[in-house]
Residue, then its C-alpha position, 0 to 999 in steps of 0.5 A: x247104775x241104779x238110781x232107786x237109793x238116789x231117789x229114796x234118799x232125795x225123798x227122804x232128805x226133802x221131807x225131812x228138810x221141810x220144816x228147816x228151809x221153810x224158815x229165814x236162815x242163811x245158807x253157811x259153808x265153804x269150797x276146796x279145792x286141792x292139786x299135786x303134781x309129780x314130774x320126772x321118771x313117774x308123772x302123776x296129778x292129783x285133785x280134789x274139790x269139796x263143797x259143804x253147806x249148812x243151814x240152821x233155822x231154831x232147832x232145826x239144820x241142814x247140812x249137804x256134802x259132795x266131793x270128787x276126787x281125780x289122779x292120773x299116774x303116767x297118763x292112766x286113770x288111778x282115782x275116780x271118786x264122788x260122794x254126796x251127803x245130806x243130813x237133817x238134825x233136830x235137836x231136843x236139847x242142848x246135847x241130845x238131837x235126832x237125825x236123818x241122813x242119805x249118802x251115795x258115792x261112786x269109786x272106779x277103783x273100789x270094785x264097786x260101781x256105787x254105794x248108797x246108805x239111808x237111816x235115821x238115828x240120834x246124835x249126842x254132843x259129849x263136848x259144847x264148849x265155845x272152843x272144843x266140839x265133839x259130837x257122836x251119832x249112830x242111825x240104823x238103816x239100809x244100804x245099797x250096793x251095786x258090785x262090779x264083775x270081778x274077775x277070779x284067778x282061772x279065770x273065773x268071771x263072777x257077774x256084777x250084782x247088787x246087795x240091799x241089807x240093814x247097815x248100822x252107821x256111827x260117826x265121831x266129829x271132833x274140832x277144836x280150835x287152837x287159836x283164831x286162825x288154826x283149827x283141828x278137825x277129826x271125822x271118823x264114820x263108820x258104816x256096818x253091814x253083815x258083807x263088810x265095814x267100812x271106815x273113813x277118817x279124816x284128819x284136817x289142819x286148817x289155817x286162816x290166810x286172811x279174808x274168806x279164805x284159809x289153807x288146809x293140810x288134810x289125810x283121809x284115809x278110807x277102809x273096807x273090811x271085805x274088799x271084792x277080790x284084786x282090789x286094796x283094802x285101805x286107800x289114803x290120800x294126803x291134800x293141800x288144799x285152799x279153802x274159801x269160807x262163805x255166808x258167815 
C-alpha cells in the first residue's frame, strides 16, 4: 500500500487546520456502533462502527470522519471496509464558505486495494433554518487509486497498478428534524474521474433514547460506474445501530 495520498492529505488538513484548532473551541461528535446477526442454514455477522467529531472556532471548523465495516457469511470474509475523512470549512457568509477536504478508504471486495482523494472547493447552504439544514459543495482535485490484479476469463492476469488523475467531487447533506427526539438525515457525494464515478448515499433515522445516546436506523448504498472485472457495481448495507453523542 502506498502511503503518498495519506501523506498529502495529513499535510494539507494540518495546514488547513491551523487556524481553527489554534482557538478555544470544544470538540463535538458522536460514536456508533451496529451488529446483525443470522443464525440457521446460512450464518452470517455484520458491524460496523463510526466515529465523527467536529470543532467550530468563528468562522472557522473541522470535522473528522472514520468507519470500519466487517461481515463474515458462514465463517468466510464477505466485508472489509475502512474509511477516513477530514475537512476544514471557512465560511465567508452566512451561506457562502470555502472548504479543503482529504479522504482515503480501504475495501477487500471492491477490487481496489485503496482509494484516496484531495481537493479544495466551496460550499453553499441553500437551507439555514433552525430546524432544516442543506448544504451543497463541489471541490476539484485528484485522486489516487491503487488497483488489484484482476483476474480475466482465460485466464488472463492483469497486474495491479496505480491511476492519479484530476477527479471533481460533489456532496449534498441534508437534515431535518421532525421533532426533539427524531431526526432525518441524507448524504449523498459523488466522486468524478475520467476512469469511473462513484456515488455514496446515505439515508439515516435517528431517535433519541434519552441521555447522550439515540438508535439510528440507516441504509448506504455505494456505486462505482466502472467496477474492475468480477466485482459488483452497487453494494448497500442496512444497520441498526446505537448511537452515543458527546462534547454537547
Amino acid at each position: 500500500m502506498k502511503t503518498t495520498p495519506l501523506i498529502g492529505a495529513g499535510l494539507i488538513a494540518a495546514a488547513l487546520a491551523g487556524p481553527a484548532v489554534a482557538q478555544d473551541a470544544t470538540w463535538t461528535g458522536e460514536g456508533a456502533f451496529g451488529a446483525g446477526f443470522t443464525t440457521g442454514n446460512t450464518d452470517t455477522s455484520d458491524f460496523g462502527l463510526g466515529l465523527k467529531l467536529g470543532r467550530q472556532a468563528g468562522p472557522w471548523a473541522v470535522s473528522l470522519e472514520a468507519a470500519a465495516e466487517y461481515a463474515e457469511t458462514n465463517g468466510a470474509e464477505t466485508k472489509n471496509r475502512m474509511f477516513f475523512a477530514g475537512q476544514v470549512d471557512r465560511d465567508f457568509s452566512d451561506r457562502l464558505y470555502g472548504f479543503g477536504r482529504g479522504s482515503y478508504e480501504q475495501d477487500a471486495f471492491s477490487g481496489f486495494d485503496s482509494r484516496a482523494f484531495v481537493g479544495a472547493g466551496v460550499g453553499y447552504r441553500l437551507l439555514t433554518g433552525e430546524r432544516t439544514t442543506w448544504a451543497v459543495e463541489v471541490a476539484p482535485g485528484v485522486k489516487f487509486d491503487e488497483v488489484r490484479e484482476t483476474v480475466l476469463p482465460g485466464p488472463v492476469i492483469v497486474p495491479a497498478y496505480s491511476e492519479t488523475g484530476f477527479s471533481v467531487i460533489g456532496a449534498s447533506r441534508f437534515a431535518h428534524p421532525f421533532n426533539d427526539n427524531v431526526k432525518l438525515t441524507n448524504d449523498t457525494t459523488v466522486t468524478w474521474a475520467d476512469t469511473s464515478t462513484q456515488i455514496d448515499n446515505r439515508l439515516a433515522l435517528t431517535a433519541a433514547l434519552g441521555g447522550a445516546l439515540s438508535a439510528r436506523f440507516s441504509v448506504d448504498v455505494r456505486h462505482d460506474t466502472d467496477p474492475p472485472f468480477g466485482f459488483e457495481a452497487t453494494d448497500t448495507a442496512t444497520r441498526v445501530s446505537l448511537v452515543y453523542a458527546f462534547g454537547e
